[in-house]
N, C-alpha and C positions, 0 to 999 in steps of 0.2 A: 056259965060260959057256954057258948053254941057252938056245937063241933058243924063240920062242914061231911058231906057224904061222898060230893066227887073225887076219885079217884085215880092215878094215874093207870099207865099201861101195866104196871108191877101188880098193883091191885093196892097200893099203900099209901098214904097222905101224908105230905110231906108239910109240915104247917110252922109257924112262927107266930111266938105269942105278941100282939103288938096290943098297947096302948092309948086309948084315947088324950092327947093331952090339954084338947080342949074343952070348956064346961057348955056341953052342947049335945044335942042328942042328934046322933048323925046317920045317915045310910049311903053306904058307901058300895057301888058297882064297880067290884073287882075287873080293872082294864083289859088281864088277859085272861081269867076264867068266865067270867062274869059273874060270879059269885055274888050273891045279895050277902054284905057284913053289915049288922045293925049295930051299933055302940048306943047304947041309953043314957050315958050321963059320962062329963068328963072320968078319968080313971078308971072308965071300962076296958077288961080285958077279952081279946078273942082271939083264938086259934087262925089266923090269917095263911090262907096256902101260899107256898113259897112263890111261887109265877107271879101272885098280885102282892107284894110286900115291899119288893122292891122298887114298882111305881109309886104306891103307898104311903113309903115312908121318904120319897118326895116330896110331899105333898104340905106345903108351910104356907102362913099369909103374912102378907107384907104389909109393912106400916111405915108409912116415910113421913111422919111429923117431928121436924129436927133431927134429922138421918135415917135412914132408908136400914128397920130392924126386919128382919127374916124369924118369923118363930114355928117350930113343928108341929104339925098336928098330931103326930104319932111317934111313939118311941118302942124299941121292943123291949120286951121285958123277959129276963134270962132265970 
């Protein structure tokens, strides 16, 4: 798992474990830190900083062949 080193004002990182949920090797630029997150293979896990998790786990692709399905790319994992 790849920890991240940016830091807030406190000096502490405040991170959320999220999941890849698709079978895909992906690189993801965190929106509001810019953080490079690399996922290697669906059911990678990584320590994701709170600021970019909640753009993140937006993040689903659509398929509308016989109704319009919505599926996540990420899920957290507790």
């Amino acid at each position: 798992m790849e920890k991240r080193r940016n830091t807030d004002w406190t000096g502490e990182l405040e991170t959320v474990r999220i999941m890849l949920m698709k079978d895909v090797i992906l690189n993801y630029t965190g929106q509001v830190t810019g953080n490079l997150y690399i996922f290697n293979r669906g059911g990678s896990v990584l320590d994701v900083d709170k600021k970019d998790a909640e753009k993140m786990l937006m993040r689903t692709e659509q398929r509308s062949c016989c109704g319009s399905v919505s599926t996540p790319y990420f899920e957290i994992v507790r």
